[in-house]
Structures are given as C-alpha cells and as structure tokens.
C-alpha positions, 0 to 999 in steps of 0.5 A: 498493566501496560508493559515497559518500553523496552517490553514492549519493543521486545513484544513487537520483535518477537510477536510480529510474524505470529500475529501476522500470520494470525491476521492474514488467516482471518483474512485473506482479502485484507492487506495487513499493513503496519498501523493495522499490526500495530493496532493488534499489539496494542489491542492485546495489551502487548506494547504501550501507548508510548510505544504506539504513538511512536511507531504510529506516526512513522508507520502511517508515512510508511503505509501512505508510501508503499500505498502509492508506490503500488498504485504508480506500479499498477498505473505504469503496468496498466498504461504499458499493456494499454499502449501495447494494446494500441499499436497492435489493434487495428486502426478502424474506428478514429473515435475509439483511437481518440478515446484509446489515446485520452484514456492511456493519457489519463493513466499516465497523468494519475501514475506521474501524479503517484510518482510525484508523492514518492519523489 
C-alpha cells in the first residue's frame, strides 16, 4: 500500500541522507543526483506517485541546472589553465599558436553557451 502524502514528505525528510549514503556505497562512480534519489524512494515504495511527479518535474530542472553550472565551471577553469598555458609557452611554432588560439576560442564559446542556459 502507497503511503499518504504527508507520509511520504515525512519518508523523504527523514530517509534521505541514509539512502544516499546507501547509493554512493554501491557506487563510487555515479553522481547521485535528485531524480536518481527520488527514484529509489519510489522503487522502495516509501513515497507515492503524487509525490513523485511532483518532486519530479521540479528535480529534473534542478539537475539540468547544476549539470550546466559544473560543466561552465569546468569549461571556464579549463579555458583559464589554457590561457595561462599560452602565455608561458614559447612562441615557435606559428600553427600550434593558431590551433592553441581556436581551441581556447572554442572552450570559451561552449562555457558562454553553458552560462546562457544558467542565465
């Protein structure tokens, strides 16, 4: 039988922490994000399926959006190291400073594309 709603919220509150600790045991490797941790309460019958859509569409926004926060800061600390990394090379090789230049262009242009979904 499917627990009430105020049950269920109840579930979630006090359950989460422990079924998280619980799902990053399994699995070192796997980011344990919201949806995922909302699946596992419903796979184990501990909220119901109100609740679960509910919750559902807010968490897929906000996994959508922490995914692209981390993947702007990956690009803007990666395009930094880049650009530190191209003022302190020597200057030798003008195709390898034209292929440095377009490649540090092109990270910039994906983490301003990443900023643009936060914004």
């Amino acid at each position: 039988m499917s627990p009430s709603l105020t049950q269920s919220i109840e579930n979630y509150e006090y359950f989460s922490p422990i079924i998280y600790k619980e799902l990053e045991s399994k699995n070192h490797y796997l980011k344990i994000t919201k949806v995922i941790l909302l699946d596992e309460f419903y796979k184990r019958n501990l909220i119901n399926k109100t609740f679960y859509k509910q919750k559902l569409k807010i968490y897929l926004v906000l996994d959508k959006r922490e995914e692209c926060k981390e993947l702007f800061q990956s690009m803007l600390l990666s395009s930094f190291i880049l650009f530190i990394c191209f003022l302190y090379f020597p200057k030798n090789y003008l195709f390898m400073d034209l292929s440095f230049v377009f490649y540090l262009f092109a990270v910039f242009y994906i983490a301003s594309m990443y900023y643009r979904k936060l914004v």
